[in-house]
VOFI-991748 format. One record per atom (N, C-alpha, C): x, y, z; residue in three letters. Coordinates in steps of 0.1 Angstrom, whole numbers, padded with zeros to 4 digits, always signed. Layout:
residues N
XYZALA...
END
This chain:
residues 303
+0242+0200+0049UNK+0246+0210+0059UNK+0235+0220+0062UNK+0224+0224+0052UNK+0214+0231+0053UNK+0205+0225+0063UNK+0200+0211+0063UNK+0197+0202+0072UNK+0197+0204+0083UNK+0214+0203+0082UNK+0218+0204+0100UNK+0217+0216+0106UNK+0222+0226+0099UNK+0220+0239+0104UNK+0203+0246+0110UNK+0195+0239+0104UNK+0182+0240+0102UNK+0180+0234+0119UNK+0181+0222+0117UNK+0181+0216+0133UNK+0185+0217+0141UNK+0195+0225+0142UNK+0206+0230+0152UNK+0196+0243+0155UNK+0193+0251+0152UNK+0186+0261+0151UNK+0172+0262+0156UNK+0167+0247+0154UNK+0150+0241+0158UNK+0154+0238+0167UNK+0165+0232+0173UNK+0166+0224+0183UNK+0159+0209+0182UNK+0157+0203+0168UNK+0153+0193+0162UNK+0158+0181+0170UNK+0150+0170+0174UNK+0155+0158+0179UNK+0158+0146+0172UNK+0147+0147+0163UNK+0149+0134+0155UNK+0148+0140+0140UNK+0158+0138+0131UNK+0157+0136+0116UNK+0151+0121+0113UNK+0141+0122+0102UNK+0135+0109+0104UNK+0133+0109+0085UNK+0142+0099+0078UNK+0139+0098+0066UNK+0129+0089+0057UNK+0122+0089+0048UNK+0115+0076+0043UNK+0119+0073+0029UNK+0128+0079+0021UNK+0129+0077+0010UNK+0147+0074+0009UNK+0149+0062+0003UNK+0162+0056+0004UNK+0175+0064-0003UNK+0172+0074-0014UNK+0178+0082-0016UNK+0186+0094-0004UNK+0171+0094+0007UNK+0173+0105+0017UNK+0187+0098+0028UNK+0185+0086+0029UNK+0191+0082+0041UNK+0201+0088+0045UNK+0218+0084+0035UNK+0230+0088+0039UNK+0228+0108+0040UNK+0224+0115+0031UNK+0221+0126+0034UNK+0216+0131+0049UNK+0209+0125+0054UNK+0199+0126+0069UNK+0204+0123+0076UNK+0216+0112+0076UNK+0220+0106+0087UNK+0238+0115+0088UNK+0237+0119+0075UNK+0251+0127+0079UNK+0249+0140+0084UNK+0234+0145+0083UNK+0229+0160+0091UNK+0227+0156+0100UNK+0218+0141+0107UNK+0221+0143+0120UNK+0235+0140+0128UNK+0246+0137+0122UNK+0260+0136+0131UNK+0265+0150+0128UNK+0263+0154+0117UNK+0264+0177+0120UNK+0256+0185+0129UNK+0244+0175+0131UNK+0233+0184+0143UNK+0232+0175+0152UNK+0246+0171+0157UNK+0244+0158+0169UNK+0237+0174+0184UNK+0227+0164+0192UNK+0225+0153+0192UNK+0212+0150+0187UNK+0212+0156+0175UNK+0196+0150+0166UNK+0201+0135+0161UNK+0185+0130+0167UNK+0187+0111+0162UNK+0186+0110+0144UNK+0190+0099+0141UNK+0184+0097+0125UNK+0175+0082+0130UNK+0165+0086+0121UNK+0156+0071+0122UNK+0154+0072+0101UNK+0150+0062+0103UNK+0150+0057+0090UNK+0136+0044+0086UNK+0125+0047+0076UNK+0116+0037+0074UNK+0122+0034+0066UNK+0115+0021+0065UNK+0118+0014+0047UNK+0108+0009+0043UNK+0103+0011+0036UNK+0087+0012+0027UNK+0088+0000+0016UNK+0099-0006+0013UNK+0101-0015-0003UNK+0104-0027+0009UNK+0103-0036-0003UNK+0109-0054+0000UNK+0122-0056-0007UNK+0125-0046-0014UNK+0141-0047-0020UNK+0148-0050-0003UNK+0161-0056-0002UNK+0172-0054+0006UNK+0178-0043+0003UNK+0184-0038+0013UNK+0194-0027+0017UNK+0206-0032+0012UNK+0214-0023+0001UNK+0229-0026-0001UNK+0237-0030+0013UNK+0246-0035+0013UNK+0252-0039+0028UNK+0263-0028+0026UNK+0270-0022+0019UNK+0275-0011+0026UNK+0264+0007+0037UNK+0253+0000+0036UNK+0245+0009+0044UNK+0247+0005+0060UNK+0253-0009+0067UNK+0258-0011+0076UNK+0268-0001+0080UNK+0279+0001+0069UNK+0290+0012+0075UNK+0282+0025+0072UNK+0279+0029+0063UNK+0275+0042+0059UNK+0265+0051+0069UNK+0259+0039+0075UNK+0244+0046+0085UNK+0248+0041+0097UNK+0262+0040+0101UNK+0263+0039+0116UNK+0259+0044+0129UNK+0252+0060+0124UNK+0250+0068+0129UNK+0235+0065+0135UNK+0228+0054+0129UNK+0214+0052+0125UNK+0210+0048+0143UNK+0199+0053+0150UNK+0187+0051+0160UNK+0182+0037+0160UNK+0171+0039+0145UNK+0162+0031+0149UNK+0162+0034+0130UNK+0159+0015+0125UNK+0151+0018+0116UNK+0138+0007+0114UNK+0127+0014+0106UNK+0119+0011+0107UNK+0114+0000+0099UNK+0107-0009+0097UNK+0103-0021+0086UNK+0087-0014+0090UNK+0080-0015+0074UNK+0067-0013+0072UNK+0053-0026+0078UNK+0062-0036+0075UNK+0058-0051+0072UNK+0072-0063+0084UNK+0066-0072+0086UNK+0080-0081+0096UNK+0084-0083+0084UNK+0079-0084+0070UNK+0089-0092+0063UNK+0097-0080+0057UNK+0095-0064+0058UNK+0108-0053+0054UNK+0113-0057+0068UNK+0109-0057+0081UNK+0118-0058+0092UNK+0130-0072+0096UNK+0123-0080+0083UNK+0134-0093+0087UNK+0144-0089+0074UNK+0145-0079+0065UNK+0153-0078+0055UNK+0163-0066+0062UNK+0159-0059+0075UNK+0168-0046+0080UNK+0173-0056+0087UNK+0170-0063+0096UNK+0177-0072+0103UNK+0189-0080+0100UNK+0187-0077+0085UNK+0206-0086+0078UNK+0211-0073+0076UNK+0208-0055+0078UNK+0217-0048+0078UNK+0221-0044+0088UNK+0215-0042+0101UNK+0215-0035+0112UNK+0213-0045+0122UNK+0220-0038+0138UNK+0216-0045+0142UNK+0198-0048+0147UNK+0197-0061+0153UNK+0184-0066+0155UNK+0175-0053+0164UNK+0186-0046+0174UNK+0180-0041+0187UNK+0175-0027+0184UNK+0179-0027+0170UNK+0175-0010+0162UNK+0166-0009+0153UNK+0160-0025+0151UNK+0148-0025+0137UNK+0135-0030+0148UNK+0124-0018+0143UNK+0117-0022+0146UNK+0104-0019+0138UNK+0092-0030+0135UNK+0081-0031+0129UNK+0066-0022+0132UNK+0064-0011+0123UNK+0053-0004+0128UNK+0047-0003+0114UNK+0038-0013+0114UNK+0026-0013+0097UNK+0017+0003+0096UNK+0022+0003+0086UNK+0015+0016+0081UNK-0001+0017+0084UNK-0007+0031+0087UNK-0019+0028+0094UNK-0030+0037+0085UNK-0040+0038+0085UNK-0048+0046+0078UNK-0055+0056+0083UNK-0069+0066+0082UNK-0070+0071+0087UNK-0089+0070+0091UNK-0095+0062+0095UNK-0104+0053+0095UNK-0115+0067+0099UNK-0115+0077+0101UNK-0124+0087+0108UNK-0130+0094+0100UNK-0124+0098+0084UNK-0127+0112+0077UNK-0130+0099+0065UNK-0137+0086+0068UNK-0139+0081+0059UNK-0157+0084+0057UNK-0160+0084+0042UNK-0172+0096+0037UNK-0187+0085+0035UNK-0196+0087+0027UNK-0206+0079+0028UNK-0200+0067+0010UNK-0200+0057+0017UNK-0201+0047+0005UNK-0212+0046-0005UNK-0222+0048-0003UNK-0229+0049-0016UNK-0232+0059-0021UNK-0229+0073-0015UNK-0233+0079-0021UNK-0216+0083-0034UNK-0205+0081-0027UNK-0193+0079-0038UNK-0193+0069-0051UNK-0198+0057-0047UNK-0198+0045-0056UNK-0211+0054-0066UNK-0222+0056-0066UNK-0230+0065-0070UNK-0220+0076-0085UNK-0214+0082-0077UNK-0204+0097-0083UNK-0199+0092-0093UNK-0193+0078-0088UNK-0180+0074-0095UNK-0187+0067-0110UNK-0201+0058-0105UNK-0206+0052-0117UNK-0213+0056-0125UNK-0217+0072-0123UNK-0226+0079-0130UNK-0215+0087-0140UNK-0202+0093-0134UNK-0196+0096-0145UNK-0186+0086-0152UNK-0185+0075-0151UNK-0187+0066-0160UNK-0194+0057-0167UNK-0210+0058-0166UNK-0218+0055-0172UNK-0220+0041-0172UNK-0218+0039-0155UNK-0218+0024-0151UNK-0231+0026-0147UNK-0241+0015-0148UNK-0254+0014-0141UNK-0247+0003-0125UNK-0258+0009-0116UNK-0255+0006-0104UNK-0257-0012-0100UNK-0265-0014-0106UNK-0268-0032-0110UNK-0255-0039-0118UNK-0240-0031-0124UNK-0237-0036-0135UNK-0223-0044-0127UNK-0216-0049-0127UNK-0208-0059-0120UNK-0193-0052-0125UNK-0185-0049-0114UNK-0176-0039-0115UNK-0162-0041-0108UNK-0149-0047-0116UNK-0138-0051-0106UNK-0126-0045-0112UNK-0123-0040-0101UNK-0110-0027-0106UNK-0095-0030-0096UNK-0087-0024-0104UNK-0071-0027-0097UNK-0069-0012-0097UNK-0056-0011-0090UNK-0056+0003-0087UNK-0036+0004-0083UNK-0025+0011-0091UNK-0015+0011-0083UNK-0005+0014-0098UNK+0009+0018-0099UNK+0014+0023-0104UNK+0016+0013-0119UNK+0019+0019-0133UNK+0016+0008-0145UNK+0028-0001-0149UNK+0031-0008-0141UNK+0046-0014-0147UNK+0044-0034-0145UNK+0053-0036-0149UNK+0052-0055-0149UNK+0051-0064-0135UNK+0057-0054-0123UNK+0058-0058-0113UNK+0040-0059-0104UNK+0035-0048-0106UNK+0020-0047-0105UNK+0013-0057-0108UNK+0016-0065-0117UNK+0006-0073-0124UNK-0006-0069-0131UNK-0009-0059-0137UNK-0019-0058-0147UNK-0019-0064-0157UNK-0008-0069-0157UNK-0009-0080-0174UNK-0015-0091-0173UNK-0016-0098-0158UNK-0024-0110-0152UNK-0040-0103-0151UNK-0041-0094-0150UNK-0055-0086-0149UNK-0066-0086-0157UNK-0056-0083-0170UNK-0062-0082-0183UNK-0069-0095-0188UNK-0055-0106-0184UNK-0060-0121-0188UNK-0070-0127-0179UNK-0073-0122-0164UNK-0083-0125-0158UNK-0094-0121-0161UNK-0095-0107-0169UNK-0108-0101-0172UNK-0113-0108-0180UNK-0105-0113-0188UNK-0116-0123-0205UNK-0118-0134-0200UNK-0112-0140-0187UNK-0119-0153-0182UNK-0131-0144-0174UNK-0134-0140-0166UNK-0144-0131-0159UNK-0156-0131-0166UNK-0154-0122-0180UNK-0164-0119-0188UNK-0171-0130-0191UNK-0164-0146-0197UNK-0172-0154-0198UNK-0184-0157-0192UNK-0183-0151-0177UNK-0197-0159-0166UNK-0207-0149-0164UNK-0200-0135-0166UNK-0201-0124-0163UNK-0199-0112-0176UNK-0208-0112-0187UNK-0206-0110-0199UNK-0209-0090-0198UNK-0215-0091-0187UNK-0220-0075-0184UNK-0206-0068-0174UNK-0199-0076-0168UNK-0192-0070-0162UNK-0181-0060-0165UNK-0176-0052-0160UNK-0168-0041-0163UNK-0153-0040-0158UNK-0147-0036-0160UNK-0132-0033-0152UNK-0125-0022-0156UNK-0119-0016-0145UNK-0112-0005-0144UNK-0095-0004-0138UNK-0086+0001-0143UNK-0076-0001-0143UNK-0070+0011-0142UNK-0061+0013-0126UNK-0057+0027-0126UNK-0049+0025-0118UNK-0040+0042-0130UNK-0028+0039-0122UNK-0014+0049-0130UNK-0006+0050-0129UNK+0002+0060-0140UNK+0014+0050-0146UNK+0014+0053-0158UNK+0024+0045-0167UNK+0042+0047-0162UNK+0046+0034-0152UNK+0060+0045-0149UNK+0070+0036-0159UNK+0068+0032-0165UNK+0077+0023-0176UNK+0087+0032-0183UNK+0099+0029-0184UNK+0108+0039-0192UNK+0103+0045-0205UNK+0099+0038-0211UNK+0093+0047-0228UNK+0078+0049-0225UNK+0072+0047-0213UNK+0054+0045-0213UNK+0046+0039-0223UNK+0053+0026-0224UNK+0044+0018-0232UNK+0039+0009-0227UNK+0039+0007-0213UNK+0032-0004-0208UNK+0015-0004-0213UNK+0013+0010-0207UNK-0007+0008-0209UNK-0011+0007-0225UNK+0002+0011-0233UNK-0007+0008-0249UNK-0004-0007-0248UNK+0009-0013-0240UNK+0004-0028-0243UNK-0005-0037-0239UNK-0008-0027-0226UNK-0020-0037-0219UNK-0035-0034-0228UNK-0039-0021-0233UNK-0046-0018-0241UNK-0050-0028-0257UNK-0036-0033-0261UNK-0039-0039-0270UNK-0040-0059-0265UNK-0037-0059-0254UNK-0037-0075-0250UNK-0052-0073-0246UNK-0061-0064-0242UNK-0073-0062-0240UNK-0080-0062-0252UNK-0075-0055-0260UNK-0084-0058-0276UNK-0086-0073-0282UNK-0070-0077-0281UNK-0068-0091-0286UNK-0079-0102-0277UNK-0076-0098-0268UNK-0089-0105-0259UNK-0097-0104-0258UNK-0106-0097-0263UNK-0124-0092-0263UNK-0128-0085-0256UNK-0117-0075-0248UNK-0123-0070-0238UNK-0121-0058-0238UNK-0119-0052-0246UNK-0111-0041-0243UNK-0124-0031-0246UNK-0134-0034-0249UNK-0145-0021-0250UNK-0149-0024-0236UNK-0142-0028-0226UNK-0150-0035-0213UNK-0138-0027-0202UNK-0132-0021-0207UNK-0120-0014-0198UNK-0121+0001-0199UNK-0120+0005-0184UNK-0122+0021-0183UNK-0103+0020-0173UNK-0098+0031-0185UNK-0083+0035-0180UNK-0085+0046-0174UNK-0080+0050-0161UNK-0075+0057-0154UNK-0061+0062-0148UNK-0056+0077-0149UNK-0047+0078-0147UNK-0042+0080-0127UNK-0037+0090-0126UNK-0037+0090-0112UNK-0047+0097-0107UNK-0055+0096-0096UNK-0065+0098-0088UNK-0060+0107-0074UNK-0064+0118-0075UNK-0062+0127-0064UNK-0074+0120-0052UNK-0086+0112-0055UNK-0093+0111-0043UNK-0097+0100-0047UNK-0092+0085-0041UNK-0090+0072-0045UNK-0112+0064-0038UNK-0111+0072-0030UNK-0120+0071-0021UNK-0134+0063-0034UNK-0140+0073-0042UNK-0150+0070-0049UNK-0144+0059-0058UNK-0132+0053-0062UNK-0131+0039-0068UNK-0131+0034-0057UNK-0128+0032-0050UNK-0129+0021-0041UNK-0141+0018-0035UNK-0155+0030-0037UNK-0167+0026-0032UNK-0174+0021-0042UNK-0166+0023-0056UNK-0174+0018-0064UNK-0174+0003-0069UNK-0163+0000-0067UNK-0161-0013-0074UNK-0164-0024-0063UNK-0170-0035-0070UNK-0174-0052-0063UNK-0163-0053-0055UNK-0154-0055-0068UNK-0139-0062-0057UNK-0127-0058-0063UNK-0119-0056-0055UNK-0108-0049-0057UNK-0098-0060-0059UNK-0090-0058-0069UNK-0074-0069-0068UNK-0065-0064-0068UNK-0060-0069-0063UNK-0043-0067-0063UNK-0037-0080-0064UNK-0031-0080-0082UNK-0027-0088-0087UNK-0010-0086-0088UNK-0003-0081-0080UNK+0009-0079-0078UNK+0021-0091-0077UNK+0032-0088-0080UNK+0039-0099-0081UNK+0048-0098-0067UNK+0051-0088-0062UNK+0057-0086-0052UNK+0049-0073-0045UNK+0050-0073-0028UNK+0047-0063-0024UNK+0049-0062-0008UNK+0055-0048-0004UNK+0061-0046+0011UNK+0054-0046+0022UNK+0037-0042+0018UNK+0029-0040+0025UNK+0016-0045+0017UNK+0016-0036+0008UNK+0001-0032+0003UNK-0010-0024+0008UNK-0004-0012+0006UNK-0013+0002+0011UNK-0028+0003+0002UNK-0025-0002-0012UNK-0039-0003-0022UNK-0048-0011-0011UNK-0042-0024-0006UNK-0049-0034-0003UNK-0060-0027+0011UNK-0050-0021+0017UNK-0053-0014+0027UNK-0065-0001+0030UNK-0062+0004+0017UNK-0076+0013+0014UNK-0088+0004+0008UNK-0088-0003+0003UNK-0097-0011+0001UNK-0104-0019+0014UNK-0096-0026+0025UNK-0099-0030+0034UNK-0106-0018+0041UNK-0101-0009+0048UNK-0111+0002+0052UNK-0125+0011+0050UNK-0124+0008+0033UNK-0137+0006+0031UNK-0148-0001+0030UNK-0144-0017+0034UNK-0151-0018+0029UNK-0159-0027+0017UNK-0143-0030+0011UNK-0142-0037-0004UNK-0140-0046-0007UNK-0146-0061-0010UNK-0141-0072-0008UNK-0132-0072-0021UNK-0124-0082-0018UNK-0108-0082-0029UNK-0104-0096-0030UNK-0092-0094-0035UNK-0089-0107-0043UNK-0077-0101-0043UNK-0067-0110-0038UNK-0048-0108-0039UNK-0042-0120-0043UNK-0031-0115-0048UNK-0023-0126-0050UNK-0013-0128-0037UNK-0006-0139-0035UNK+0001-0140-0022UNK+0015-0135-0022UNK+0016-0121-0018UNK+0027-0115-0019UNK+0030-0112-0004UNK+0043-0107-0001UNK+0047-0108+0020UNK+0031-0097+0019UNK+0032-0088+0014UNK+0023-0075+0024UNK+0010-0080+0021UNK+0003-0083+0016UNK-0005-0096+0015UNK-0013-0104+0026UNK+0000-0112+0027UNK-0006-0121+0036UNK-0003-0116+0047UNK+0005-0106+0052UNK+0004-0103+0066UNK-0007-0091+0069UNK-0017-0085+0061UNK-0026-0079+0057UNK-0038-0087+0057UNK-0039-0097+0051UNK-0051-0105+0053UNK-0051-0119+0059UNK-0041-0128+0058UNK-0040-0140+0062UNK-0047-0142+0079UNK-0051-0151+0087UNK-0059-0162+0076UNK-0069-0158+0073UNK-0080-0145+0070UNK-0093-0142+0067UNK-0092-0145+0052UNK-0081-0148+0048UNK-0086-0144+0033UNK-0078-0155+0026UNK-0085-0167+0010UNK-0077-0171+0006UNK-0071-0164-0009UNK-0055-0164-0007UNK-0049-0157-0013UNK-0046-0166-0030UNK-0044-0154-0038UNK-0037-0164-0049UNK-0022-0165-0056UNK-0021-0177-0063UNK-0008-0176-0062UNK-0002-0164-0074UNK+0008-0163-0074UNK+0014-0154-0080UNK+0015-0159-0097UNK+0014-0145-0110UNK+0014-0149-0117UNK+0007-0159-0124UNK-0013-0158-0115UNK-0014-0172-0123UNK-0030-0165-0122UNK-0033-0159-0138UNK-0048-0150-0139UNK-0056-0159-0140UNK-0058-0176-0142UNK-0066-0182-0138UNK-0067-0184-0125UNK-0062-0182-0119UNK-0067-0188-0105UNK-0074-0172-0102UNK-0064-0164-0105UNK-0067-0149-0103UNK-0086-0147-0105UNK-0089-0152-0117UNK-0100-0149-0125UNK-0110-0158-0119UNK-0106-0172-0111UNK-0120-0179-0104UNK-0116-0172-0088UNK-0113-0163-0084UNK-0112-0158-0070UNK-0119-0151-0073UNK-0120-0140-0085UNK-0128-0131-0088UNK-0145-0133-0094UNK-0144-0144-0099UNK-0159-0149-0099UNK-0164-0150-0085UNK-0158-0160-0077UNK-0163-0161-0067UNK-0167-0150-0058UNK-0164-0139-0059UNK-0167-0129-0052UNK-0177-0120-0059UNK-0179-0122-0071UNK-0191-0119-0077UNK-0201-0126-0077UNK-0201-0143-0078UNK-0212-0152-0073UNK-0216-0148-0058UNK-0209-0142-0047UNK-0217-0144-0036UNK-0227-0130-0032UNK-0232-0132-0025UNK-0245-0131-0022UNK-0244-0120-0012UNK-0232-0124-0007UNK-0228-0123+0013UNK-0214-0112+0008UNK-0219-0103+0000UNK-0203-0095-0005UNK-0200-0079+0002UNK-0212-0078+0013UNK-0213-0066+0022UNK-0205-0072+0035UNK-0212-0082+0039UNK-0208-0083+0054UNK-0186-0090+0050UNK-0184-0096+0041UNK-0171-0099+0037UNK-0166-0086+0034UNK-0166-0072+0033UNK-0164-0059+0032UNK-0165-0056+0047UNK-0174-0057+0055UNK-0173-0052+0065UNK-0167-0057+0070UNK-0163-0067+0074UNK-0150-0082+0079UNK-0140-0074+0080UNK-0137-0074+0064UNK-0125-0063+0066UNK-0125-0053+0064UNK-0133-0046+0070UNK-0130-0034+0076UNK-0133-0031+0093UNK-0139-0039+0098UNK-0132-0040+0112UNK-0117-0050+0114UNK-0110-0054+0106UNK-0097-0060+0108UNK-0083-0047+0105UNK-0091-0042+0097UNK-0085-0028+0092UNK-0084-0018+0104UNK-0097-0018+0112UNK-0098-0010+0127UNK-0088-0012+0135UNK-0095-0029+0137UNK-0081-0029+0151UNK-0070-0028+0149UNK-0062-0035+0137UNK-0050-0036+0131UNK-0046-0029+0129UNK-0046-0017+0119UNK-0043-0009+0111UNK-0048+0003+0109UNK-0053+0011+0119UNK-0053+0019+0121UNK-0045+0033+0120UNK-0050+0042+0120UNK-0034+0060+0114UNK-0033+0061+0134UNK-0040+0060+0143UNK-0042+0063+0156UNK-0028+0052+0161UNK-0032+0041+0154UNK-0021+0029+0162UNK-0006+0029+0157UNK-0004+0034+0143UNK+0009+0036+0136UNK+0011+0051+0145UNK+0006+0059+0149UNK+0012+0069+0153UNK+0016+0068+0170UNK+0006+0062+0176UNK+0014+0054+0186UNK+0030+0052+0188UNK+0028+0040+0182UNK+0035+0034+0181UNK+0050+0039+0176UNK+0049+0050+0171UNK+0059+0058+0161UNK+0063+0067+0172UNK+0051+0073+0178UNK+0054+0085+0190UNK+0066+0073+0201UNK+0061+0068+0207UNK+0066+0058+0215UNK+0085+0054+0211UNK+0084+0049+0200UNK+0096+0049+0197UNK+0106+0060+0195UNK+0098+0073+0194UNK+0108+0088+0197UNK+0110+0086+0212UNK+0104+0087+0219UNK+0106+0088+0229UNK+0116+0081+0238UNK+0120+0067+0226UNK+0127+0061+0237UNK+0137+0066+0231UNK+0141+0067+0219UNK+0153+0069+0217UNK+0159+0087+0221UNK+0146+0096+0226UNK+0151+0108+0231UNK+0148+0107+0248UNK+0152+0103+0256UNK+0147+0100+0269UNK+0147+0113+0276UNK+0159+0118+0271UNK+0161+0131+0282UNK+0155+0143+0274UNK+0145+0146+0269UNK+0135+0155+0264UNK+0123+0147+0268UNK+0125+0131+0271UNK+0106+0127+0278UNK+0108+0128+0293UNK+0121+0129+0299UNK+0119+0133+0312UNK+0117+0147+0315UNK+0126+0156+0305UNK+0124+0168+0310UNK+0111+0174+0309UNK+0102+0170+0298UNK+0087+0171+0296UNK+0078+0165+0302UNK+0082+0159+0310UNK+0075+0147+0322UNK+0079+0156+0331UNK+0089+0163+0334UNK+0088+0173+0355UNK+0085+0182+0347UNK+0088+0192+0336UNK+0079+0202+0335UNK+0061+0200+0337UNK+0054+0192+0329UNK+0042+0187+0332UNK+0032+0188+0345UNK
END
């Protein structure tokens, strides 16, 4: 009711939620602050309970991050209300790449010659860092100088994931070969530092990691998850899921080449056109507009 009152008062048009918890809350302020719209994103590849069909009747527009969240709104809502706008980045305030990869390797005591492949994303089973680990001790075999970094925050119920991954790294020879990181306020200098980025995930909506990586810059190595392949397919061969050998010869290969700038710059003009923070906001603007018409006309003869 704080909500509504709030908007009633702004003269607010659109309540616009992104966190699934927010929904029924937001959509019941907007039918208290009618005629404020409710729009709603969905950021996960989970399905929507189906009593959110009755519950969010009130619902605009909701959003899918990826067509494959938009083909999962599409079994809750109708078709004519879901619509797909990929998360975009912000490709302008991006900073000098060597001179971060530089920052990043000096305060870890990486030499700039030394061969360097990092994952980056929250610490639980779904992520795949346990495939990571097992890819690193195949890696080292070819690549005995090589390094890896692993970051990210432990969200596991008791936070034992990173002491297990810590000790499946010992058991495996590698673990004097692993730099842990927790969360990172400015992702920017890992990403300039490392060879190649993976994302060893078992499931994923989009892939926003994948996404900073691409804009920099970073050649990578994924497993084939929806946000994945609609992110890189066909530039890129993906791997399959759950499987750190295949994981671990994608990753050599991207250390054997030669050609591992201009495959970085690849994708990061695919990152341009595509995925862009200018084209998601587009696109986002656009869809307020239709669903508030009579505030784009009235701002259209004022004009």
């Amino acid at each position: 009711m704080q909500i509504a009152e709030y908007a009633r008062e702004k003269e607010i048009d659109i309540i616009h939620a992104h966190v699934p918890r927010d929904y029924i809350p937001a959509n019941i302020a907007s039918l208290a602050a009618k005629p404020a719209k409710f729009v709603l994103t969905r950021h996960m590849l989970s399905p929507l309970k189906p009593f959110n069909k009755f519950a969010l009747k009130n619902l605009s527009r909701a959003i899918g991050v990826s067509e494959f969240v938009g083909e999962e709104l599409r079994m809750v809502f109708p078709k004519h209300k879901v619509a797909v706008i990929q998360n975009g980045l912000d490709l302008e305030s991006l900073r000098s790449r060597d001179v971060l990869a530089k920052e990043f390797r000096a305060f870890h005591d990486i030499g700039d010659d030394v061969p360097l492949v990092g994952t980056l994303g929250e610490l639980r089973e779904p992520k795949g860092q346990r495939d990571f680990v097992l890819a690193a001790a195949e890696v080292i075999k070819e690549f005995p100088n090589c390094w890896f970094v692993v970051t990210g925050l432990d969200h596991t119920a008791d936070k034992s994931f990173r002491r297990e991954l810590r000790r499946l790294a010992k058991v495996l020879g590698v673990g004097d070969r692993m730099i842990w990181l927790d969360w990172l306020d400015d992702t920017a200098p890992f990403y300039a530092a490392v060879d190649v980025f993976v994302s060893p995930s078992h499931a994923e909506s989009f892939g926003l990691a994948i996404l900073e990586a691409m804009i920099r810059g970073t050649p990578l190595v994924a497993t084939a998850t929806e946000g994945a392949r609609e992110l890189l397919e066909p530039d890129i061969n993906l791997v399959p899921i759950r499987d750190p050998v295949n994981l671990a010869a994608a990753i050599r290969d991207v250390l054997r080449s030669e050609d591992r700038s201009s495959i970085g710059e690849h994708l990061k003009r695919r990152a341009a056109e595509k995925f862009s923070l200018a084209r998601m906001l587009d696109a986002t603007e656009q869809l307020y507009t239709e669903i508030c018409p009579l505030r784009r006309t009235a701002e259209s003869s004022n004009g």
